[in-house]
C-alpha positions in Angstrom: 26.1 85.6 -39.6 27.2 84.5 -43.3 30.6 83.7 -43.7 30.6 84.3 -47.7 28.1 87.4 -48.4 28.2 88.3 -52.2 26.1 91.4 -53.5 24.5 92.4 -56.6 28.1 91.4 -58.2 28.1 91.7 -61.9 30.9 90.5 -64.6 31.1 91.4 -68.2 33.6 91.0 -70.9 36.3 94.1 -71.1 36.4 94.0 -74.8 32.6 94.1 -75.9 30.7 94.5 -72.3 28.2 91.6 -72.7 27.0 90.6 -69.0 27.9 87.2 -67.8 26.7 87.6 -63.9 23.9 90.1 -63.3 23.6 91.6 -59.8 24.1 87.9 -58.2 23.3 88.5 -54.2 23.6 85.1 -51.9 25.0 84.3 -48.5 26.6 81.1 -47.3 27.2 80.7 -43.5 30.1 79.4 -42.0 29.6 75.4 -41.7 26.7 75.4 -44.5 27.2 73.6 -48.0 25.2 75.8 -50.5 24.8 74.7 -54.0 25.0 76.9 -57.4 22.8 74.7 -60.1 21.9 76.1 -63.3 22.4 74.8 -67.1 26.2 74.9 -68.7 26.8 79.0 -69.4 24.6 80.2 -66.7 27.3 81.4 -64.5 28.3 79.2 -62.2 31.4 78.7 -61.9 32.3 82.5 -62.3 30.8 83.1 -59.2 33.0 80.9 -57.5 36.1 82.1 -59.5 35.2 85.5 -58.6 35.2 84.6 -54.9 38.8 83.1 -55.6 39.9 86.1 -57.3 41.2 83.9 -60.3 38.8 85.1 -63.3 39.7 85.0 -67.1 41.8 88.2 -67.6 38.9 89.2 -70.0 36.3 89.0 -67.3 35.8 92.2 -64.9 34.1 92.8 -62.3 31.5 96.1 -62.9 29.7 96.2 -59.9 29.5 94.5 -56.4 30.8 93.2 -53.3 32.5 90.0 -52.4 32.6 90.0 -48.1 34.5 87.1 -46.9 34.2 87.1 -42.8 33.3 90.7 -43.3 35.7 92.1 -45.5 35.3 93.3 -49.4 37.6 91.3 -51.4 37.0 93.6 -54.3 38.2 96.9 -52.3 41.6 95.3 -50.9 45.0 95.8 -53.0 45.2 92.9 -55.2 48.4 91.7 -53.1 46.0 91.6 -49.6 43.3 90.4 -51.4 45.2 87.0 -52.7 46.8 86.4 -49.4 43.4 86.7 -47.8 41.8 84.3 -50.2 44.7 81.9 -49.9 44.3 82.0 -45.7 40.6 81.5 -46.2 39.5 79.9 -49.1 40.3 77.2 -51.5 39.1 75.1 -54.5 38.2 71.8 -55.8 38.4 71.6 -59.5 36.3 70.5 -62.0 39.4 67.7 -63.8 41.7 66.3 -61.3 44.2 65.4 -64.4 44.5 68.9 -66.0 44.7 70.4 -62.1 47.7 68.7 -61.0 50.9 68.9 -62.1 52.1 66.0 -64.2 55.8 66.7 -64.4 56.0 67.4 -60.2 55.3 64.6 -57.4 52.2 64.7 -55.3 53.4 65.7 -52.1 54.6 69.1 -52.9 51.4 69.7 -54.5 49.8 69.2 -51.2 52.8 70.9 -49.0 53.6 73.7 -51.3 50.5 75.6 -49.8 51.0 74.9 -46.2 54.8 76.3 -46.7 54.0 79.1 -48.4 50.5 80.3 -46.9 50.8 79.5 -43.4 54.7 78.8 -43.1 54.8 75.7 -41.8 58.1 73.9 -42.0 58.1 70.9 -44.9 58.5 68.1 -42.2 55.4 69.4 -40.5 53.6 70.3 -43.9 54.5 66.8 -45.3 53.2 64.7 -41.9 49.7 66.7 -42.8 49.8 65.5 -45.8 49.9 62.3 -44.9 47.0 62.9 -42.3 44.9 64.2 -45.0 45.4 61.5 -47.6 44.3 59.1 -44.7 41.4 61.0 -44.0 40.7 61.1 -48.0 40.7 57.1 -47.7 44.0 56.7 -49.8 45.8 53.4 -49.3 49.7 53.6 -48.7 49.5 57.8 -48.5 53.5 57.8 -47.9 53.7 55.5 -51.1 51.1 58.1 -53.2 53.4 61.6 -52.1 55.8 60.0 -54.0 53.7 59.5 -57.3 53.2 61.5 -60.3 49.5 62.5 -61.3 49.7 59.9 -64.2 50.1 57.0 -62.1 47.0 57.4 -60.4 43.1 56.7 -61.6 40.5 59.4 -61.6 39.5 58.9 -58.5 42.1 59.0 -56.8 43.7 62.1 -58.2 40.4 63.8 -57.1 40.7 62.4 -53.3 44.1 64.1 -53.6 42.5 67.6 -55.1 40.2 67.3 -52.1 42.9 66.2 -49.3 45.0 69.4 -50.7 41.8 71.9 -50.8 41.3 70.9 -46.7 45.0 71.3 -46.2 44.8 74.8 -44.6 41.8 74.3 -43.0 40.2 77.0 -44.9 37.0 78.3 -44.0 35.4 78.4 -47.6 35.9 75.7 -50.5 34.9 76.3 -53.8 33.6 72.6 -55.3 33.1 73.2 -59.1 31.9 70.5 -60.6 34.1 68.0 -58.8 32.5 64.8 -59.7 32.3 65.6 -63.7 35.2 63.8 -65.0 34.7 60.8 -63.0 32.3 57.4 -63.3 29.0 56.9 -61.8 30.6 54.4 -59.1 32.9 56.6 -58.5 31.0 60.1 -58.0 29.0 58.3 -55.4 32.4 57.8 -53.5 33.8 61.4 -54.3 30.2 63.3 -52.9 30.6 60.6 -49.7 34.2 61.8 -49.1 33.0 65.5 -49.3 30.4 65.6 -47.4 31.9 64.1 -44.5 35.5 65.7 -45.0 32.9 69.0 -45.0 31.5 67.9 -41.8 34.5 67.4 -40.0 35.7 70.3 -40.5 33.3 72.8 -40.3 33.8 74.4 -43.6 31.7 76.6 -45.5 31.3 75.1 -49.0 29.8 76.9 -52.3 28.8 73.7 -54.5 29.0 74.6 -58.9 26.9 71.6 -60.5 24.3 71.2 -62.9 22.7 67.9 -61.7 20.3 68.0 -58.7 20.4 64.8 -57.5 23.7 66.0 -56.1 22.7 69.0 -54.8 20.2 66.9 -52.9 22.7 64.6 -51.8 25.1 67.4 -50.0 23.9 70.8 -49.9 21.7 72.7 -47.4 20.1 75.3 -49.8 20.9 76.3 -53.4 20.3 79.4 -55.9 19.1 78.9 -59.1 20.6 80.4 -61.9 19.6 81.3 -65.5 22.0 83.9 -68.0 23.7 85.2 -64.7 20.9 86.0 -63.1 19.7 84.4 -60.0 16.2 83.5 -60.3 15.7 81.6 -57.2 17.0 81.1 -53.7 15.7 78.5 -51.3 16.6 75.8 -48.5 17.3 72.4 -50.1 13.5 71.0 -48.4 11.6 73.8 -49.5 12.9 74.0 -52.4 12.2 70.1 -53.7 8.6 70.4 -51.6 7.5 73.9 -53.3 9.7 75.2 -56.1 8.8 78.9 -56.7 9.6 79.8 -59.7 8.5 78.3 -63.0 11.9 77.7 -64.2 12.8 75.8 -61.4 9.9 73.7 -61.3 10.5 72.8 -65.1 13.9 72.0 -64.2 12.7 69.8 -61.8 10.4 68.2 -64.1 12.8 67.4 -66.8 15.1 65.5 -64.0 15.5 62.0 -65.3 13.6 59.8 -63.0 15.9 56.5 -61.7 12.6 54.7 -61.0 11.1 55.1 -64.7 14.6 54.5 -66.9 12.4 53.8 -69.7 10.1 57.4 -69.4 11.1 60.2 -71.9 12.8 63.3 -71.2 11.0 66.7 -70.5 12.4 69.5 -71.8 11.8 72.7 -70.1 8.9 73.9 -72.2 9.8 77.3 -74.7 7.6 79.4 -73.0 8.9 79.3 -69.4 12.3 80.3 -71.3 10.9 82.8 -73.2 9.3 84.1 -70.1 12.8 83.8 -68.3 14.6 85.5 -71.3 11.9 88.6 -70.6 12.5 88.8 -67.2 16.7 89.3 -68.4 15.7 91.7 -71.4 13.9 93.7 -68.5 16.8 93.4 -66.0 19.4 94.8 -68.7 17.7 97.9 -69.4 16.8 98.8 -65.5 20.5 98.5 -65.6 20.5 100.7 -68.3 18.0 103.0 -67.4 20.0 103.4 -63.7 17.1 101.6 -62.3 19.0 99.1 -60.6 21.4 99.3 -57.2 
């Protein structure tokens, strides 16, 4: 049974209406590391903001269901719907520095949501903490809760985003883009942490990123998305074996190969997007038309 079940959800801008998700449908079981891969504007990371309940204030939602462990999101007072979010869910942002605080220590970013969510006294909250910043490989953790954001390097502001996102032992995490803002070197070391912190615990995870040699490294299956439209859906094997549709295999193709660094880029070819682009004309005006659920 899927933890995360999202149907035919659509967003669109209040003021002028212009779709940004169209009728996006996925499921993500509990335990299983699902990736979102798609170019920068295809939609991504709203569907992981929308799962969060913290979209853009000119974002809505115009159709669709968001079931976490069963339950619509979308159909509970917004009160119950943030406290059910915050008791299952969390997130791992895209820029550890603009995330965190800079004028406020790192432990109470970490212990303010065990406090305040699950009401766990700050001794207790504070000696998970340090647990967690253990477990996320931090040297001296007692010495780091005392730190400010701008004393720390990249990486090490992100192994704190993560530690903080596993705090509550949510059931879903929300990665978006988590290794972006951080070196080659240190990626490598970020995905590593993740997928084993993931493992641990058990924890559903919905993966935003545009490179696929990531979503190789750590997910299970992936969609594929194009203009807010899901175009394909696919275990992670099947889909590097036997991509099915033609946009996906031209992503593929134009992946930089590490064993030919001197080989050209492929772009995906204008016809498969003009072929993609049809298929997203024809989509709006079912939706249009009433044609559509």
């Amino acid at each position: 049974m899927s933890f995360l079940s999202i149907r035919n959800l659509c967003l669109a801008l209040r003021d002028t209406g212009a779709p940004l998700l169209r009728g996006v449908s996925l499921d993500v079981a509990a335990g299983e590391v699902h990736g979102l891969v798609g170019e920068s504007g295809a939609g991504k990371s709203m569907i992981g903001k929308a799962v969060l309940g913290i979209l853009p204030r000119a974002v809505a939602v115009t159709a669709g269901q968001i079931l976490l462990d069963g339950q619509d999101l979308l159909a509970l007072p917004p009160g119950e719907r943030r406290r059910q979010i915050g008791r299952m869910a969390a997130l791992i942002p895209q820029d550890p520095l603009t995330a965190l605080n800079p004028s406020r220590r790192i432990g109470p970013q970490i212990t303010d949501r065990l406090v305040d969510i699950l009401g766990w006294s700050r001794n207790r909250a504070e000696a998970r903490a340090l647990e967690l910043l253990e477990e996320v490989q931090v040297n001296d953790p007692a010495r780091v809760l005392r730190q400010y954001p701008h004393e720390l390097s990249g990486g090490m502001r992100q192994r704190i985003l993560i530690a903080s996102a596993f705090a509550a032992e949510p059931r879903l995490i929300v990665a978006d883009e988590p290794t972006t803002a951080l070196d080659v070197t240190v990626q490598k070391q970020i995905l590593r942490l993740i997928a084993g912190m993931q493992a641990r615990h058990g924890t559903a995870l919905l993966f935003v990123t545009h490179d696929l040699g990531v979503v190789s490294k750590v997910c299970g299956s992936l969609s594929v998305l194009y203009a807010g439209r899901v175009l394909e859906q696919a275990a992670m094997r099947d889909f590097f074996a036997a991509p099915r549709h033609a946009y996906s295999a031209a992503l593929l193709a134009a992946t930089p190969k590490y064993t030919d660094p001197d080989g050209s880029l492929t772009p995906v070819p204008e016809a498969i997007l003009a072929q993609v682009r049809a298929e997203i004309v024809a989509y709006d005006a079912g939706i249009s038309g009433g044609k559509h659920g």
